[in-house]
C-alpha positions as CSV (number, residue, x, y, z in Angstrom):
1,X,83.3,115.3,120.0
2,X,86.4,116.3,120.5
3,X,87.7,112.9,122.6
4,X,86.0,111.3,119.6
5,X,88.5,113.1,116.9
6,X,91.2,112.7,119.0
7,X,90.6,108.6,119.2
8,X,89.6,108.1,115.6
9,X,92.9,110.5,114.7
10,X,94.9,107.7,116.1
11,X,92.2,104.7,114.8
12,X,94.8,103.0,112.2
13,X,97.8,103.4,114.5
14,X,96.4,102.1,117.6
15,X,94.7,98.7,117.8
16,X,92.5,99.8,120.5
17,X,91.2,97.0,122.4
18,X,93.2,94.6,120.9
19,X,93.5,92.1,123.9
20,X,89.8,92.1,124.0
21,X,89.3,91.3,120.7
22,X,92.2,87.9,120.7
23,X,89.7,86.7,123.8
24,X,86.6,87.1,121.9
25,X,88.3,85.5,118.8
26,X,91.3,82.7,119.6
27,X,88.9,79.8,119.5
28,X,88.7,78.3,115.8
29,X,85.1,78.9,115.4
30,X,84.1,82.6,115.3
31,X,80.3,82.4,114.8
32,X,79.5,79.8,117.4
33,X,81.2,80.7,120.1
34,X,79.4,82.9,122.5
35,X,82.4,85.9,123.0
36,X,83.8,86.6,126.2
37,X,85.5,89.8,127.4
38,X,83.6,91.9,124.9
39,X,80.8,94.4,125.6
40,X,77.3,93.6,125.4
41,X,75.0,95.7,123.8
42,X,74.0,97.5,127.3
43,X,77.4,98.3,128.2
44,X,77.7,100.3,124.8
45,X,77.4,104.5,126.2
46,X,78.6,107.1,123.9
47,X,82.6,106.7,124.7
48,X,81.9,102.8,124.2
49,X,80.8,103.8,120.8
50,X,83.6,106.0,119.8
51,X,86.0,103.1,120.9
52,X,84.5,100.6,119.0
53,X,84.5,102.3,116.1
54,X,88.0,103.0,116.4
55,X,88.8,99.2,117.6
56,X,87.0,98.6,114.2
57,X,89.4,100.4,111.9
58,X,91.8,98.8,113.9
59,X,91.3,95.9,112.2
60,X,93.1,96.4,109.0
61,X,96.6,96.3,111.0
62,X,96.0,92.7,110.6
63,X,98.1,92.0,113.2
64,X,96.2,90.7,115.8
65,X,96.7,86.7,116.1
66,X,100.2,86.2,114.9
67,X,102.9,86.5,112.6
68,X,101.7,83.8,110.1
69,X,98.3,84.7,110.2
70,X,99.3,88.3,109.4
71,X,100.1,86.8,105.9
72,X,96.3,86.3,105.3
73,X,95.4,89.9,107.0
74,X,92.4,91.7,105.3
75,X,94.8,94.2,103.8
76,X,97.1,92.4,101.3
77,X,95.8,89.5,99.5
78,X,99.9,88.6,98.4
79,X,98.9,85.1,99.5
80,X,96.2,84.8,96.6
81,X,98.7,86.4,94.0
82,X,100.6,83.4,94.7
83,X,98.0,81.3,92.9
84,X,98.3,83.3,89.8
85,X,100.8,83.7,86.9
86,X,102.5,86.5,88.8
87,X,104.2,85.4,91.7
88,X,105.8,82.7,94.0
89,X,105.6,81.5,97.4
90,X,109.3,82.6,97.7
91,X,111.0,82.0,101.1
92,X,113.6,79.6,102.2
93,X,112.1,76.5,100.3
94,X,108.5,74.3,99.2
95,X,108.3,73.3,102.9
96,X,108.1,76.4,104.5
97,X,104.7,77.3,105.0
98,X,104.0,74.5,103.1
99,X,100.0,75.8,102.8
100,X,100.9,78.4,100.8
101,X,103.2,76.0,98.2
102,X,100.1,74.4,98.0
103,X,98.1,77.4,97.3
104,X,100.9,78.6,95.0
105,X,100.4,74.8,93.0
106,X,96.7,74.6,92.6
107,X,96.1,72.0,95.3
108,X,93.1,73.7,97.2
109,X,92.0,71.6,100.0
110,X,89.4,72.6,102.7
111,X,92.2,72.5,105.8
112,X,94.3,74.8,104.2
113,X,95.7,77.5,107.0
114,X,95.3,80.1,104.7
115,X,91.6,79.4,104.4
116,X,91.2,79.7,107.6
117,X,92.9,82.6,108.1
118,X,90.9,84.6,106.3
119,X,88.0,83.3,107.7
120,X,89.1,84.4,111.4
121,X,90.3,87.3,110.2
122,X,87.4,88.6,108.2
123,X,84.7,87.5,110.6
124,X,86.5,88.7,113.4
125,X,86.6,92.6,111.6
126,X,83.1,91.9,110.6
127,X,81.6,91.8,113.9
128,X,83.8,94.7,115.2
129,X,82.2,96.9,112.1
130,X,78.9,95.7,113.3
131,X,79.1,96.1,116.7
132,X,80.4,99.6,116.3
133,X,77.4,100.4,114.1
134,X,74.9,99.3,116.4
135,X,77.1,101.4,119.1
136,X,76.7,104.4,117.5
137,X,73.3,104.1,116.5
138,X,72.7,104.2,119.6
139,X,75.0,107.0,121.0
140,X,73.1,110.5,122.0
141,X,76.1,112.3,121.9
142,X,76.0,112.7,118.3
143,X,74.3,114.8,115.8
144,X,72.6,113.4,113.4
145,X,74.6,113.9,110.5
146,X,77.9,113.2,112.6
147,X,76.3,110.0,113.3
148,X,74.7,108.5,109.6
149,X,78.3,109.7,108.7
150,X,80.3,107.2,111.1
151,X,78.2,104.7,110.5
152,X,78.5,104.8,107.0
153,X,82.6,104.7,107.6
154,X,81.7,101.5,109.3
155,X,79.5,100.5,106.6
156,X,82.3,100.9,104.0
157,X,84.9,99.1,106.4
158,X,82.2,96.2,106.3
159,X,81.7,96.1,102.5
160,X,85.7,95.8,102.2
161,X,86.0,92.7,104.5
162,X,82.7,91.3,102.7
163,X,83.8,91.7,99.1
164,X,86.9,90.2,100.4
165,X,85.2,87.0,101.3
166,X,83.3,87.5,98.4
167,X,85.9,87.0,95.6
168,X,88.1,84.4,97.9
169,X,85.4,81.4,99.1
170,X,82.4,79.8,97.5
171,X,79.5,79.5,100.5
172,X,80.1,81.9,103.7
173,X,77.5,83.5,106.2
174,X,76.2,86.6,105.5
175,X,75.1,89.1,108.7
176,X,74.7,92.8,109.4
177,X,74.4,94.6,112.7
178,X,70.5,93.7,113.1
179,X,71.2,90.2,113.2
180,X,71.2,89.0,117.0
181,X,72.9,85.7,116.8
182,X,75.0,85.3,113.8
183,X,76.0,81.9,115.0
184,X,72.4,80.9,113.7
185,X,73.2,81.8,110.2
186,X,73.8,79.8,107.2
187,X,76.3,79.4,105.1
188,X,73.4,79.1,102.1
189,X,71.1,81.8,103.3
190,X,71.8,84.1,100.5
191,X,73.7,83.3,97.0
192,X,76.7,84.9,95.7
193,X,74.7,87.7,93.9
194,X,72.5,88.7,97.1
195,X,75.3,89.1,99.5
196,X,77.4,91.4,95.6
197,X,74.1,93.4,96.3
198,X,74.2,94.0,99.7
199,X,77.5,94.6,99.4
200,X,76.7,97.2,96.5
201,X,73.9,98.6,98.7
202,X,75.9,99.6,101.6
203,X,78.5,101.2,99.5
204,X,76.1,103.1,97.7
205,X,74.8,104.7,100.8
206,X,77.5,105.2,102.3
207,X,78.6,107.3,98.8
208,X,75.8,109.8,99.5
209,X,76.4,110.3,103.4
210,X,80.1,110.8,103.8
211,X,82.1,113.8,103.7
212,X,84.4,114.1,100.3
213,X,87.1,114.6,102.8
214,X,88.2,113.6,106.6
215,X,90.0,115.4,109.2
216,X,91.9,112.8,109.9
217,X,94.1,110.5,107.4
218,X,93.0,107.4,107.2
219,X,89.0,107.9,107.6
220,X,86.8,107.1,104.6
221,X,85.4,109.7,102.9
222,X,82.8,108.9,99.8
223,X,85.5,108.2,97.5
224,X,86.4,105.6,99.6
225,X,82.8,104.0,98.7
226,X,82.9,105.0,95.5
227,X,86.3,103.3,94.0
228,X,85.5,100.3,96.4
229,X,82.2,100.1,94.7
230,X,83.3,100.5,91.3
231,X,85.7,97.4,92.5
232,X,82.8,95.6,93.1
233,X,81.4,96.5,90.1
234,X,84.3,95.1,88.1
235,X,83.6,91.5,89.8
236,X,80.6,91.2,89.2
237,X,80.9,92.7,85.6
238,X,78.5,95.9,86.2
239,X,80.1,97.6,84.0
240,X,78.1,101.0,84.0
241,X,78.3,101.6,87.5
242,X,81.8,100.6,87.9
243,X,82.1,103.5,85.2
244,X,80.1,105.7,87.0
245,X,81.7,105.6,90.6
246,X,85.2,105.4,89.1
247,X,84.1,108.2,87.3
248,X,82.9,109.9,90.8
249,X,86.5,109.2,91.8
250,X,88.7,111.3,89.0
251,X,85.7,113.9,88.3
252,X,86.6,114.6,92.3
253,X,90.0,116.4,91.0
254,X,91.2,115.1,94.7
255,X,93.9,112.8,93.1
256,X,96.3,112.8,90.6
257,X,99.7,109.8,89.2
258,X,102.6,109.9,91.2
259,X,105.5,112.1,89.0
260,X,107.9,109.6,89.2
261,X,106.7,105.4,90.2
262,X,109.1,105.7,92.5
263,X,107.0,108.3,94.8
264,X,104.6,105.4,96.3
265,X,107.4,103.8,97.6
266,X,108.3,107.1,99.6
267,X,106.4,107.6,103.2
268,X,107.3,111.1,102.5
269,X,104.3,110.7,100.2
270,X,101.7,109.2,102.5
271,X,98.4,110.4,102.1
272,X,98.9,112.3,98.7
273,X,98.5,111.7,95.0
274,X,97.4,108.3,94.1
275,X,96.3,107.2,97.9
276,X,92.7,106.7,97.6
277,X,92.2,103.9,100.2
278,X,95.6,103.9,102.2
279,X,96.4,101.9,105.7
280,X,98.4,103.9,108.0
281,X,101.5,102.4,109.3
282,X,104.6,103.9,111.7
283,X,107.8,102.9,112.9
284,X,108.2,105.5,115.5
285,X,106.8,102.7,118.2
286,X,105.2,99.6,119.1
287,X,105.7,96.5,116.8
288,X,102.1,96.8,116.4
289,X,102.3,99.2,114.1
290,X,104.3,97.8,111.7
291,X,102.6,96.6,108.2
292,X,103.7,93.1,109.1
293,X,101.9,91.4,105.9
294,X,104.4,92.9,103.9
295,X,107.8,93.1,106.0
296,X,108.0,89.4,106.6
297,X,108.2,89.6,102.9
298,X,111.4,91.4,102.5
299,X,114.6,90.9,100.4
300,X,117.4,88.7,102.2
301,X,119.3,91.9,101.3
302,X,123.0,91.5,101.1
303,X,124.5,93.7,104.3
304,X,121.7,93.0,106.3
305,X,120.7,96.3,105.6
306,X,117.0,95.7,105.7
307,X,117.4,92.6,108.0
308,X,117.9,89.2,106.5
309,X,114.2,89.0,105.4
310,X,112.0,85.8,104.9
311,X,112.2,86.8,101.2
312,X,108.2,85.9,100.5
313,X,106.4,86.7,97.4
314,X,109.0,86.7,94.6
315,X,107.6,88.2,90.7
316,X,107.5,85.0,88.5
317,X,109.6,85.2,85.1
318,X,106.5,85.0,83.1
319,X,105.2,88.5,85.3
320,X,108.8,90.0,84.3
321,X,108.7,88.8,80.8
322,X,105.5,91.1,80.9
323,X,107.4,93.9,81.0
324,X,109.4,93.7,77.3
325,X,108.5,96.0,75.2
326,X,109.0,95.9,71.5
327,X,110.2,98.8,69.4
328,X,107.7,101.0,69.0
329,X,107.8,100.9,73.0
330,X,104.6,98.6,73.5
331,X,104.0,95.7,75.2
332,X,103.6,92.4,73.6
333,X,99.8,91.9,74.0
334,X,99.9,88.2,73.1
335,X,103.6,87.5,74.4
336,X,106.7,87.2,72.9
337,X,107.9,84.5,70.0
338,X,111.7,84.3,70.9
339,X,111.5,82.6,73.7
340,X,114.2,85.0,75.3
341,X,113.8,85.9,79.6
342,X,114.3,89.0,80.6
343,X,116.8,88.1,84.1
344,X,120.0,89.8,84.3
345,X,121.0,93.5,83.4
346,X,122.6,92.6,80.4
347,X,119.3,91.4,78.7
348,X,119.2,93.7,75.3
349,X,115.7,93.8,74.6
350,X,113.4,96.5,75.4
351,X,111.7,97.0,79.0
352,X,109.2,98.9,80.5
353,X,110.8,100.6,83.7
354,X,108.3,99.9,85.8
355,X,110.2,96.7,85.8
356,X,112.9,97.9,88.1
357,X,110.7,99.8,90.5
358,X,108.7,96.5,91.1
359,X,111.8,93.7,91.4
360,X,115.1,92.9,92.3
361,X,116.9,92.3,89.3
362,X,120.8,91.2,89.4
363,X,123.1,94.1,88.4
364,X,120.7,96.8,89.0
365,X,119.8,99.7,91.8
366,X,117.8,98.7,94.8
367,X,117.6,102.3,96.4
368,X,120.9,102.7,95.1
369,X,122.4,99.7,96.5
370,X,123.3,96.9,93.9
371,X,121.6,94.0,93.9
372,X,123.2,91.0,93.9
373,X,122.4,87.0,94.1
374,X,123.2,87.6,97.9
375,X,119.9,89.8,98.2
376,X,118.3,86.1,97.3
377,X,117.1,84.0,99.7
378,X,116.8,81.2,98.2
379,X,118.5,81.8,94.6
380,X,118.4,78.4,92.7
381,X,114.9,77.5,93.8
382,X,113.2,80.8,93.4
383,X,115.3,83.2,91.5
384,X,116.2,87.0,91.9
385,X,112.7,88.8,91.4
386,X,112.3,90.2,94.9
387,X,109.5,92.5,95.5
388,X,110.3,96.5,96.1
389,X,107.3,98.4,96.3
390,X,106.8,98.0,100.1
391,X,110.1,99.0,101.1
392,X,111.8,102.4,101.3
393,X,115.6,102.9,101.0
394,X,117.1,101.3,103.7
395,X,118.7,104.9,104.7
396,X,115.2,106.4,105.2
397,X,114.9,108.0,108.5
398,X,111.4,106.2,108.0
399,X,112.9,102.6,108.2
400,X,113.9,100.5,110.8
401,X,116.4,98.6,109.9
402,X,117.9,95.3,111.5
403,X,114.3,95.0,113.4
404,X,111.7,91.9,112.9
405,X,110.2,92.3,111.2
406,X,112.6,93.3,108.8
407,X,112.0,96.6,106.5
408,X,109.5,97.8,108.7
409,X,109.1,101.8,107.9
410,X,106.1,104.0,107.9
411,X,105.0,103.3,104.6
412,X,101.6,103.3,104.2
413,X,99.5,100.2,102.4
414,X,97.8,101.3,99.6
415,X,94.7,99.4,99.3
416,X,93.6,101.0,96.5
417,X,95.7,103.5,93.9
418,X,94.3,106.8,91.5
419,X,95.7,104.7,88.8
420,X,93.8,101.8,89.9
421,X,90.4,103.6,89.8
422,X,91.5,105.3,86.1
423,X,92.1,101.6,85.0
424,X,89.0,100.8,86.7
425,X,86.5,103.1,84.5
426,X,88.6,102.5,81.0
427,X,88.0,98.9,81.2
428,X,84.5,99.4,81.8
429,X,84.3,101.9,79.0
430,X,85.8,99.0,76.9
431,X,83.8,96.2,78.0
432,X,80.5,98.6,76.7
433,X,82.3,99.1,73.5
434,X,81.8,103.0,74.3
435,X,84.1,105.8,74.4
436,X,86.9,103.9,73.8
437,X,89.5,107.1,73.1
438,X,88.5,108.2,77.0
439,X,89.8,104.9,77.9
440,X,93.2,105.0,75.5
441,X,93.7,108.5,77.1
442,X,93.3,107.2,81.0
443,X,95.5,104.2,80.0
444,X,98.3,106.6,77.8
445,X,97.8,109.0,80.7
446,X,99.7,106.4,83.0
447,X,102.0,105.0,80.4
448,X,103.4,108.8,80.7
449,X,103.8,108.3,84.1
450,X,106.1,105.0,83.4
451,X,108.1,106.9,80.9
452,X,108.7,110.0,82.5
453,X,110.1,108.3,85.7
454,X,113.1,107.0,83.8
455,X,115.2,109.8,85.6
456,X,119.0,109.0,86.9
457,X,118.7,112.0,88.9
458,X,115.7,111.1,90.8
459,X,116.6,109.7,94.2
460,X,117.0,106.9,95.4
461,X,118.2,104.9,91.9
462,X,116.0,102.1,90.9
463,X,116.5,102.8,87.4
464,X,119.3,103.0,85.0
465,X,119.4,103.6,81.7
466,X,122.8,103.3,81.1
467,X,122.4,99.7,81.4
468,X,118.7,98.9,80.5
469,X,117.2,99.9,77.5
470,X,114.0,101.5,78.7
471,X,111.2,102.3,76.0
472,X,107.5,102.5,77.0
473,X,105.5,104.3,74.4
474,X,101.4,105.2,74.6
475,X,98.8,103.8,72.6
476,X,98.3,105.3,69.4
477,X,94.6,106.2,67.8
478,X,95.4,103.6,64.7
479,X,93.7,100.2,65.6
480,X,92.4,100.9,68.4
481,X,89.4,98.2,68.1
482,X,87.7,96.7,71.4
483,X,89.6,94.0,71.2
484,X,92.3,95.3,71.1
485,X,92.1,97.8,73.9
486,X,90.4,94.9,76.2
487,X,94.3,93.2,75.6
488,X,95.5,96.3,76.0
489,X,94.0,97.3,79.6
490,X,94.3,94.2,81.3
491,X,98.0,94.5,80.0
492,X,98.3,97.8,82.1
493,X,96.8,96.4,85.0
494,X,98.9,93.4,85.3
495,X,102.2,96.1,84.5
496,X,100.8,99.0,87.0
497,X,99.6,97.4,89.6
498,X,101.8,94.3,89.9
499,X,102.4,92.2,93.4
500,X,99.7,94.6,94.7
501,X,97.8,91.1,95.5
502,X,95.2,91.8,92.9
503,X,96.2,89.6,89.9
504,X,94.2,86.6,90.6
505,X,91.1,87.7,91.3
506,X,91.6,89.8,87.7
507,X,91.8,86.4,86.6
508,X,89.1,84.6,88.2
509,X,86.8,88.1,87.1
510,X,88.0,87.9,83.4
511,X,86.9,83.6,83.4
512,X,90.8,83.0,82.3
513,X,92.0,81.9,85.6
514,X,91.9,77.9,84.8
515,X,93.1,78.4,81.2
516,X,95.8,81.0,82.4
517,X,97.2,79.0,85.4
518,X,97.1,75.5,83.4
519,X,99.3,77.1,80.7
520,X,101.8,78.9,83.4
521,X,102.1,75.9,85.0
522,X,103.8,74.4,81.9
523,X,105.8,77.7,80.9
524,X,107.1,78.5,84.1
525,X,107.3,74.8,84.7
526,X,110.9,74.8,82.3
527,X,112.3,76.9,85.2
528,X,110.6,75.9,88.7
529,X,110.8,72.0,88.8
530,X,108.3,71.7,91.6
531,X,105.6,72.4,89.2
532,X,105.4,69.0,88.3
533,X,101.7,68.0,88.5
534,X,100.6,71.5,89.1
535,X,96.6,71.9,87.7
536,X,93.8,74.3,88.5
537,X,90.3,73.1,87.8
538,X,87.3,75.2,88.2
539,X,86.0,73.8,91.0
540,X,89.2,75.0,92.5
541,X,88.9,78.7,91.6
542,X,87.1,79.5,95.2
543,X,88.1,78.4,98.5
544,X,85.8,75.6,100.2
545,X,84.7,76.7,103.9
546,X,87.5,75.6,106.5
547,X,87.2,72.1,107.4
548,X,87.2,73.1,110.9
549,X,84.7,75.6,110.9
550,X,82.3,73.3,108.9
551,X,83.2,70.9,111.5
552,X,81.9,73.4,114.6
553,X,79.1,75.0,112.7
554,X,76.8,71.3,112.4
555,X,74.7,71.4,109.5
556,X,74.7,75.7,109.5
557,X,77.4,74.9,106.8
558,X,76.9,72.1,104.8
């Protein structure tokens, strides 16, 4: 047991196996390939087990076929935020990873790279989960108890890269450890809402076996399940569980809001407050260990302070117009009439802060640097609204600096936030038209958080109010109506959790993703010329299968 901790202690630092895994995986077809260098199910004894497991969490490095690829990881879904309202493809211009421009314009075609991808990627954590499970099931070196728990850790890890394929593609295969061949399956075997319930199933389980906390950071533990769950949930519009396992979440007590927004952008606060479901990351050695899906992303920054960054996976203005609040320190629900942009410092309406701890804006703190058109890759074709939340102050001891990829620090990836989960259970109290002052409260309660953290003494600056006029306000009890409050929370979500890669599939959950995108297209369109043409249809909303895996499966996929 002990070599067992002592592995699993170092599971999301070290992708164990990882060699292994590229040989079982480089070849474009995952599921009808029979895998070389891998172990067979004899070869699995106890330590075989305890590696595998730990090879499993591995996974969610998402660094394990290359730097592109790394873009369409199982950890970030940035690339699918680029299909929304909130965010561009960003970098040096259209061309450059031209799949994504496409992506980011509505033009969804079955041989797009980022398709494919995620297909590889997912399948290729899938079976790794799976084989673990079927390793420890078999293990004698466990207790009983020891072992239903690591199993359901791998059961959890499995629902995650599921759901993921769940909400991004139409048609996949669906397979758990007991199936033998899994290049035998069909891409039609079950529909969308048999493989939500196994999904649901799993996590369920897995709620009422694990421990409410690990040893070791990074290991699931039930809340894990149950705010993944409640994610699900939110898909697939079950709104009274998603209430009750969100509920599970903050009834825990084990989580609380950040005191200043700043805080999650501080390794120094790894593993604490809001960090539910958090990837572990480090700069202290290999490359490998770097949270690549958001470094390559990284500000151009003047000074090369951070290294001169690809500058991926810029805000949009429409996201940032989000922001403007009106002057009883609201947002606008149903937009603005002036017509005004919020861009430079000097704008005089209202804001929200959390503006200036998400973007880049021209005239304002970075970490207390000044940002500057020279922080912008590509200025006249993008714009300025570089993303911050990944990347620490350049001076942090935490940060490697000057390094690809560039901005790499010990940051962790938080998959999923406390305020997430809280947002989580008051929009299913509001979609049931029930309690609907519990779910003012959990929004107001993170509206405080927003306001309080307009503080020029808190370190580094990101925020100043002697140039910005900051006002964020909470929801009073007057008017509060269903309606309003559904306008209201899927306001907070897009404010809190913005270019946390979770905007689009809000959309395509809500049913407003064709209407939404069709409408940005023309908006933003004024400012990004290459949105010419742009249209999402609802055919479009999912990703077919790859073209080339369709193409090596036969008829398992047609």
């Amino acid at each position: 047991m002990n070599n067992f901790k002592n592995n699993i202690k170092n599971a999301i630092f070290i992708a164990a196996f990882a060699a292994m895994g590229a040989a079982a995986t480089s070849c474009d077809d995952l599921l009808d390939t029979k895998p070389q260098g891998v172990f067979t199910n004899e070869q699995i004894g106890d330590e075989e087990a305890v590696d595998l497991m730990t090879a499993a969490y591995a996974t969610l490095l998402n660094h394990y076929f290359g730097n592109n690829e790394s873009f369409a990881g199982p950890i970030n879904n940035w690339v699918f935020d680029v299909r929304s309202d909130d965010a561009l493809k960003g970098g040096d211009g259209v061309t450059m990873e031209g799949y994504m421009h496409q992506l980011e314009v509505g033009n969804v075609q079955s041989d797009n790279d980022i398709a494919n991808f995620k297909w590889r990627n997912n399948y290729f954590s899938i079976s790794r989960c799976n084989t673990a499970i079927r390793g420890l099931q078999g293990s004698s070196a466990l207790s009983e108890t020891d072992r239903k728990s690591y199993i359901a850790e791998m059961k959890t890890l499995r629902a995650y890269y599921y759901f993921d394929m769940l909400r991004i593609f139409q048609k996949f295969p669906y397979f758990d450890e007991t199936v033998a061949n899994p290049s035998e399956c069909r891409a039609d075997q079950y529909t969308r809402e048999q493989i939500a319930g196994f999904i649901k199933q799993d996590l369920r389980d897995s709620y009422e076996v694990l421990p409410e906390s690990q040893e070791q950071v990074g290991r699931f533990n039930r809340y894990v399940a149950a705010a993944l769950l409640a994610r699900v949930d939110l898909f697939t519009s079950d709104w009274a569980e998603a209430e009750k396992y969100a509920g599970y979440v903050i009834a825990s007590n084990k989580y609380k809001l950040y005191d200043n927004f700043l805080d999650m952008s501080k390794p120094e606060f790894n593993n604490t407050y809001e960090s539910v479901l958090a990837i572990q990351f480090s700069s202290a050695n290999s490359p490998d260990q770097y949270n690549f899906n958001n470094c390559l992303n990284c500000t151009w920054s003047e000074g090369n302070l951070y290294g001169n960054g690809d500058d991926f996976y810029l805000g949009s203005q429409n996201l940032v117009n989000a922001f403007r609040t009106d002057e009883t320190g609201l947002p606008y629900l149903d937009g603005t009439t002036d017509g005004l942009n919020v861009d430079h410092a000097d704008f005089e309406g209202n804001v929200d802060p959390r503006i200036d701890f998400t973007f880049g804006r021209i005239g304002m703190p970075w970490r207390s640097h000044t940002y500057n058109e020279k922080w912008c890759r590509n200025f006249e074709l993008y714009g300025q609204f570089s993303g911050k939340k990944p990347y620490p102050a350049p001076e942090s001891p935490y940060v490697k600096p000057g390094i690809v990829p560039w901005g790499a620090s010990s940051l962790n990836c938080i998959l999923i936030r406390y305020a997430d989960v809280m947002l989580m259970k008051a929009e299913a109290l509001i979609e049931q038209n029930k309690d609907l002052d519990e779910a003012r409260t959990l929004i107001n309660q993170i509206r405080a958080k927003a306001n309080r953290s307009v503080d020029p003494a808190y370190a580094p600056i990101d925020c100043n109010p002697q140039i910005a006029s900051y006002l964020v306000r909470e929801y009073p009890a007057t008017g509060w109506s269903q309606e309003y409050a559904r306008k209201a929370v899927r306001m907070e979500r897009r404010l809190e959790l913005a270019m946390e890669g979770l905007r689009w599939f809000d959309l395509v959950r809500w049913g407003v993703a064709v209407e939404t995108m069709n409408a940005y297209y023309v908006s933003e369109g004024k400012i990004r010329t290459y949105y010419a043409g742009a249209n999402l249809s609802e055919d479009e909303i999912f990703l077919p299968i790859p073209v080339n895996q369709v193409d090596n499966a036969g008829d398992l996929y047609k």
